[in-house]
NURO-638867 format. One record per residue (C-alpha): residue number from 1; y, z, x. Coordinates in steps of 0.1 Angstrom, whole numbers, plus 5000, padded with zeros to 4 digits. Layout:
BEGIN
+-----+------+------+------+
:  nr :    y :    z :    x :
+-----+------+------+------+
: NUM :    Y :    Z :    X :
...
+-----+------+------+------+
end
This chain:
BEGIN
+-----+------+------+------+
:  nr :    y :    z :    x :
+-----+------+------+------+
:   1 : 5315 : 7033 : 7176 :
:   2 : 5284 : 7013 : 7187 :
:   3 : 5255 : 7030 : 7205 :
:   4 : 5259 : 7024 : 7240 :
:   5 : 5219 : 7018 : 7236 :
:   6 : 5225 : 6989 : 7222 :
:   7 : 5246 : 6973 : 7242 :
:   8 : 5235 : 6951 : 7271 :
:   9 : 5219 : 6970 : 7302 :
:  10 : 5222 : 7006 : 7281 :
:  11 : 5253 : 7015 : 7296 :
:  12 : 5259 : 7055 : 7301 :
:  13 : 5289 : 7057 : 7289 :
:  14 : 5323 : 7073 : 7301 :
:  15 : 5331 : 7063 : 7337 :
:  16 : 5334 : 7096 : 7358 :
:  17 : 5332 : 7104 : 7396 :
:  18 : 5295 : 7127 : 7402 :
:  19 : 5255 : 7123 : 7403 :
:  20 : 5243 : 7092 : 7389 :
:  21 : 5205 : 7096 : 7401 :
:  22 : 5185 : 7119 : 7425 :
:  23 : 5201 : 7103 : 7455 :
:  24 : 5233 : 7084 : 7447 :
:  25 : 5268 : 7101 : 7436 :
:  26 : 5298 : 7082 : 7423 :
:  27 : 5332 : 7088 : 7439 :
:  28 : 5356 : 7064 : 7414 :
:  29 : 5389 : 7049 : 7437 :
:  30 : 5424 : 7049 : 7417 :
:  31 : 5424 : 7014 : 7411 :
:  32 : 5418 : 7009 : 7377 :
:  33 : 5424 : 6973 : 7365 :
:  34 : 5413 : 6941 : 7337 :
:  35 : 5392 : 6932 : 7369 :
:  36 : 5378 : 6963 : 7383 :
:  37 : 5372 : 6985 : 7350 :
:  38 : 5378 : 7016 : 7357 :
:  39 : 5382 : 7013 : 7395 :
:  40 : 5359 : 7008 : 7422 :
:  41 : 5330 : 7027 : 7423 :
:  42 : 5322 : 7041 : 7458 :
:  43 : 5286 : 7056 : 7463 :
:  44 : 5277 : 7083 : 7482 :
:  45 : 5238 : 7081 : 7494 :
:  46 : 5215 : 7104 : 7506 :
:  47 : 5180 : 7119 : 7506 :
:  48 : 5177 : 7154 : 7491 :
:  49 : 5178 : 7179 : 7520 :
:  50 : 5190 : 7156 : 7543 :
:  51 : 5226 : 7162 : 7561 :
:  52 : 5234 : 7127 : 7559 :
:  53 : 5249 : 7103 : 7538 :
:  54 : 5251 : 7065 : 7538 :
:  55 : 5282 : 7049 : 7514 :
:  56 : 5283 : 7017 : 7505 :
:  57 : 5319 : 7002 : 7491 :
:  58 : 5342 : 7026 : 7506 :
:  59 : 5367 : 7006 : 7482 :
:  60 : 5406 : 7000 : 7482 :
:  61 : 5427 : 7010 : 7514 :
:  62 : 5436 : 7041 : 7499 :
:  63 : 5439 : 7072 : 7517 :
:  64 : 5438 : 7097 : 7490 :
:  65 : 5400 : 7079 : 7481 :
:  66 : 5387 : 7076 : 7513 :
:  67 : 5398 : 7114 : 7521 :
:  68 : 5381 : 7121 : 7482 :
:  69 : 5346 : 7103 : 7494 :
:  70 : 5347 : 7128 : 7525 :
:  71 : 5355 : 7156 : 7507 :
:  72 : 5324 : 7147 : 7481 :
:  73 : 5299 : 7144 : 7513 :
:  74 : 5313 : 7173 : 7527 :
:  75 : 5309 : 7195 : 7497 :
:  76 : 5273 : 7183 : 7499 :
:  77 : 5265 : 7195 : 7531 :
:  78 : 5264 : 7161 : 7542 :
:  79 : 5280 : 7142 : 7573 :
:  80 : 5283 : 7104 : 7564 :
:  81 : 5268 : 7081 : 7591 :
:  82 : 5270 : 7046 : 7581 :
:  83 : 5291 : 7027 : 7559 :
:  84 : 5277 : 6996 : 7542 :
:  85 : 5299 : 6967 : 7524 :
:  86 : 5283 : 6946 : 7495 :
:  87 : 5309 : 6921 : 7496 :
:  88 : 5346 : 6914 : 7510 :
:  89 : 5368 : 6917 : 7486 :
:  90 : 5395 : 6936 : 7492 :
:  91 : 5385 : 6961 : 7462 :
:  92 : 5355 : 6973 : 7481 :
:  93 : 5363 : 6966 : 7518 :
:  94 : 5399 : 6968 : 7524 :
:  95 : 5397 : 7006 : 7530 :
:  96 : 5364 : 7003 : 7556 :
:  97 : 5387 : 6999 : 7586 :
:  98 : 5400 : 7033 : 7579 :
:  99 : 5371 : 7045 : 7567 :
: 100 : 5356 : 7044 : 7597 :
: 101 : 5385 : 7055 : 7616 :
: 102 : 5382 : 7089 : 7590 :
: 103 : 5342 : 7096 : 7599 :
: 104 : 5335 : 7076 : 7631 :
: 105 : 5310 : 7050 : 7612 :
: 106 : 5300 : 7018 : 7619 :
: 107 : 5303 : 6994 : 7590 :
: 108 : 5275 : 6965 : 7584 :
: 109 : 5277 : 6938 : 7560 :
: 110 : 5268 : 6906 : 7562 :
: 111 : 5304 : 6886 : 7571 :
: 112 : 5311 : 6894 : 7605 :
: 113 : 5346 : 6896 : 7601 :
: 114 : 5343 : 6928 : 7580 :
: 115 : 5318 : 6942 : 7605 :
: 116 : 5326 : 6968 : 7631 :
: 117 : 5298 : 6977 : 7654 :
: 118 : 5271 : 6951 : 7664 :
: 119 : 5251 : 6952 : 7634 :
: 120 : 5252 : 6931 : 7604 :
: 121 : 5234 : 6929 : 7574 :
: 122 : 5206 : 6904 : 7565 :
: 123 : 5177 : 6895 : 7541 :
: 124 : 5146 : 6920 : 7541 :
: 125 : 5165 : 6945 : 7562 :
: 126 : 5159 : 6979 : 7554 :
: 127 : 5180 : 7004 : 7561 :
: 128 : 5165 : 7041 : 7570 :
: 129 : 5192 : 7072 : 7575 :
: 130 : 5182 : 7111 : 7571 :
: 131 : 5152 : 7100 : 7553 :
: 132 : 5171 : 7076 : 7533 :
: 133 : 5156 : 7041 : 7526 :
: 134 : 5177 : 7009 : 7515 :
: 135 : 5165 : 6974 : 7511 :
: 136 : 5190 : 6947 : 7518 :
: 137 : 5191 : 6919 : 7490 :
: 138 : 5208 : 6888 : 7493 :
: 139 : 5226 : 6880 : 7460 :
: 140 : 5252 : 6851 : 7467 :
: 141 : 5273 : 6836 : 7437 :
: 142 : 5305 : 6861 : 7429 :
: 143 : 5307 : 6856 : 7465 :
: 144 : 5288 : 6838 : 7495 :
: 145 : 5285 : 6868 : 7514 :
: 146 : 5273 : 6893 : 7481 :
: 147 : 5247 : 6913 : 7488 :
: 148 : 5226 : 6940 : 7466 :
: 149 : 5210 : 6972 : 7480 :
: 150 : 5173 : 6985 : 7465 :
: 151 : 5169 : 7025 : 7464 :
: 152 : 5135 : 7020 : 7455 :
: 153 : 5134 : 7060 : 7456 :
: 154 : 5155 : 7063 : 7426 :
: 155 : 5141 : 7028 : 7412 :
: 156 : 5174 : 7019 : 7415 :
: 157 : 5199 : 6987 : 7431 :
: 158 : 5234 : 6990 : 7441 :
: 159 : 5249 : 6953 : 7422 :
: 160 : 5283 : 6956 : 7439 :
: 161 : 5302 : 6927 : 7415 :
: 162 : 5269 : 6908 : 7413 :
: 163 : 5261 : 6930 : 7379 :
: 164 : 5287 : 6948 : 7366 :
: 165 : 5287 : 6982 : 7344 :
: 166 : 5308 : 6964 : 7312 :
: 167 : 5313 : 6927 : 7307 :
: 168 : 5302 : 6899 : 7333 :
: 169 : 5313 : 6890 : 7361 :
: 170 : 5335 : 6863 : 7380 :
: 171 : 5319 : 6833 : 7399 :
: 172 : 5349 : 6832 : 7426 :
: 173 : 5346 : 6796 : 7429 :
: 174 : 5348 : 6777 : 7459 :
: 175 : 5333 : 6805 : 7478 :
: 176 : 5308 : 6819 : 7451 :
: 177 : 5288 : 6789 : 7430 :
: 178 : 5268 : 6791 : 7401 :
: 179 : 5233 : 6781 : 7415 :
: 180 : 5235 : 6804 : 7438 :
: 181 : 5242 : 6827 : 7414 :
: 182 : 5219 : 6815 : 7390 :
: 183 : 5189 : 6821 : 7417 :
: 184 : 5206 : 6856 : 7425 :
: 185 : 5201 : 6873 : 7390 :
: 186 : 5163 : 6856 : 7390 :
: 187 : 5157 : 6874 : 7420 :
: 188 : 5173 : 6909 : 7408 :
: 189 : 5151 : 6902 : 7380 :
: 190 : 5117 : 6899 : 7399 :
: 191 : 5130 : 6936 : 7416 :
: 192 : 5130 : 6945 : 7377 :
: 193 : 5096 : 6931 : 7371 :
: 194 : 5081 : 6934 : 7402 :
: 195 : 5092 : 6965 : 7417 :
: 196 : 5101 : 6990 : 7389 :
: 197 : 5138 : 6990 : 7393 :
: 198 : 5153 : 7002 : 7360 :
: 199 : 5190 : 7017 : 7370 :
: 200 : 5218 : 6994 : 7380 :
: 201 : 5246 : 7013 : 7403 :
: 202 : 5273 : 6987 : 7393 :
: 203 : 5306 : 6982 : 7418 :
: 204 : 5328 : 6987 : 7386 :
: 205 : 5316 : 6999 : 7353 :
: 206 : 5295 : 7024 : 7341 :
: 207 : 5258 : 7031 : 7351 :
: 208 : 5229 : 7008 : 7335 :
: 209 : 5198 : 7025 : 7326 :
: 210 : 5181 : 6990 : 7314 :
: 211 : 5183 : 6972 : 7345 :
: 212 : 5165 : 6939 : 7335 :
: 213 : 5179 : 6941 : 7295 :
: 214 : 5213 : 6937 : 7317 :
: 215 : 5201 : 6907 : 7342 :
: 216 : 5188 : 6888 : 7308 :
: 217 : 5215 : 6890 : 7292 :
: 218 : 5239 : 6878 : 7323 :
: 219 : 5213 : 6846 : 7321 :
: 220 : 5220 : 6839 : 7283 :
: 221 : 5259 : 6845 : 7292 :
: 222 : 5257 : 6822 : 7315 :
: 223 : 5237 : 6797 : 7298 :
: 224 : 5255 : 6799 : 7265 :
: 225 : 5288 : 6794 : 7290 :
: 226 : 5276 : 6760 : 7306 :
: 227 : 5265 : 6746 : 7272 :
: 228 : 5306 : 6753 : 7262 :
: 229 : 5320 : 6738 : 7290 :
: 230 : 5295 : 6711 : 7286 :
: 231 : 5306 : 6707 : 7250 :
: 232 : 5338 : 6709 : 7261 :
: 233 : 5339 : 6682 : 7287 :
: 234 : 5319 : 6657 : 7259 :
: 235 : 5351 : 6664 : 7234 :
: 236 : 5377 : 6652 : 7263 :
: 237 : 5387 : 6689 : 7277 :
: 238 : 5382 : 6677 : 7314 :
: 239 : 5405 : 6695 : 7334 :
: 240 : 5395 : 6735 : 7344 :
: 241 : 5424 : 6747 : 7328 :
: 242 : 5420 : 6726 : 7294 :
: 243 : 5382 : 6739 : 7295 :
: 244 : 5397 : 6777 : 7300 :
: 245 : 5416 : 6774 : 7271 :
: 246 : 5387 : 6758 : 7247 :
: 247 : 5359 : 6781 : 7261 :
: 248 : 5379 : 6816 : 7264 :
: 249 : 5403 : 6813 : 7239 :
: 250 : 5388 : 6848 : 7228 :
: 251 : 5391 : 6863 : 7262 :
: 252 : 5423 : 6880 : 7274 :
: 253 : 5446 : 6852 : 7287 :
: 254 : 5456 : 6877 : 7315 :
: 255 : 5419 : 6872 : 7327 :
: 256 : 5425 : 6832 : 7325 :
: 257 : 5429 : 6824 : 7361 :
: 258 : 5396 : 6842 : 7372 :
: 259 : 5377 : 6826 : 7343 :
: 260 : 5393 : 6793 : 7361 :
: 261 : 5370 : 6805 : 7389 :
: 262 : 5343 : 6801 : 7370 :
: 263 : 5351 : 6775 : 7351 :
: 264 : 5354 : 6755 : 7384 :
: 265 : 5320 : 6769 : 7395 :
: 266 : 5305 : 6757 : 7362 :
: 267 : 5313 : 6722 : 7361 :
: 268 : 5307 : 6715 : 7403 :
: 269 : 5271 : 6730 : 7385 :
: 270 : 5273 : 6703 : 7356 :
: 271 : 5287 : 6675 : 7380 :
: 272 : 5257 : 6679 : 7405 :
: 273 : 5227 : 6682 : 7378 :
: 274 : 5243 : 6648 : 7366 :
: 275 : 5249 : 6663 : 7333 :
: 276 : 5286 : 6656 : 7333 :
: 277 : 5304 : 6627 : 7349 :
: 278 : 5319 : 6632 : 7386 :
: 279 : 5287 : 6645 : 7406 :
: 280 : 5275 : 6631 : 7437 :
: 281 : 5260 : 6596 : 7431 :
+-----+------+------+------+
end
């Protein structure tokens, strides 16, 4: 078994529902999958002795998970008074709707659509309940409309899919690109640098204790993948789904169509650095 201190981010371990830090407490959805781990991890925030809570990715429209979050804040001592999205995918937003039917929340995030209330989410928001402070982080690339969340009590970020516990994550290509991306892992990284974050609360996946060990090695994954496809492309492998097959031939093929995502994402990348044929002249 290898030492999960040695693998990329220093991954806890086991993924279980409970504490991960001071403030933050996992409630895991049912919805276990090759593209959400072990399911969606919901978090339940909130300052010590405070009787609120803020969750962020009330996850799959589920009514046996959204009643377990409640239950979880509840057995705390805590009403929940916000509800925050980090992206729309139907794995962490589906369920907010009813969410907020459930406790009477307003959910922010920053596609309107998926908003109810008048607030949305932005850049350098900070977000203050019961004592409770969140910084709002834009992270685009897995999506256009990702965000990240900075605890900088617990030295901590909420990734959502931007970082995930185990393995890497999709660039959901046309709506996520990979220079966005790119630019969004630099900027976790400064928050790693910069501001002392060391724990990454991952939408799927266990907890990270080595927050920037797991951002460097999403930029060498990511590097190392646009020098295959660009290898790929040079030996006549042009298509996305001929690239999929020479580039993740060792990945899962059930996984194949959302590597086609990225695939896509990478060579748009390619194509407008000039670095392959077919960019914008």
């Amino acid at each position: 078994m290898t030492d999960a201190a040695a693998l990329p981010g220093q991954p806890r371990g086991v993924v279980t529902s409970g504490p991960a830090t001071a403030r933050a407490v996992n409630v895991l959805a049912p919805n276990a999958s090759p593209m959400t781990l072990d399911g969606t991890n919901t978090w339940l925030l909130s300052e010590p002795g405070s009787d609120l809570a803020v969750v962020v990715d009330p996850g799959p429209l589920d009514d046996v998970h959204l009643r377990a979050v409640i239950a979880a804040a509840e057995h705390a001592g805590k009403r929940i008074a916000l509800t925050l999205l980090t992206h729309g995918h139907p794995d962490h937003a589906e369920g907010a709707g009813r969410f907020a039917e459930l406790t009477g929340t307003k959910v922010r995030a920053l596609d309107p659509a998926l908003r109810l209330g008048d607030e949305g989410l932005a850049a350098g928001d900070v977000i203050r309940t019961g004592g409770l402070e969140l910084r709002v982080v834009p992270t685009p690339g897995h999506t256009s409309d990702s965000l990240c969340f900075h605890l900088p009590a617990d030295r901590a970020v909420l990734t959502g899919d931007t970082i995930l516990g185990r393995g890497t994550t999709v660039v959901a290509h046309p709506d996520g690109r990979l220079g966005d991306y790119l630019d969004s892992l630099r900027r976790l990284r400064s928050l790693t640098v910069d501001d002392g974050v060391h724990t990454v609360l991952p939408g799927h996946g266990p907890v990270l204790e080595d927050a920037q060990g797991a951002v460097e090695f999403y930029l060498a994954h990511r590097a190392h993948r646009l020098a295959q496809v660009e290898t790929a492309v040079e030996n006549g492998f042009v298509t996305p789904e001929a690239v999929v097959a020479q580039v993740y031939a060792d990945v899962d093929r059930s996984l194949w169509p959302a590597a086609e995502w990225s695939v896509r994402a990478q060579l748009e990348y390619l194509q407008d650095h000039g670095l392959i044929p077919g960019g914008p002249e």
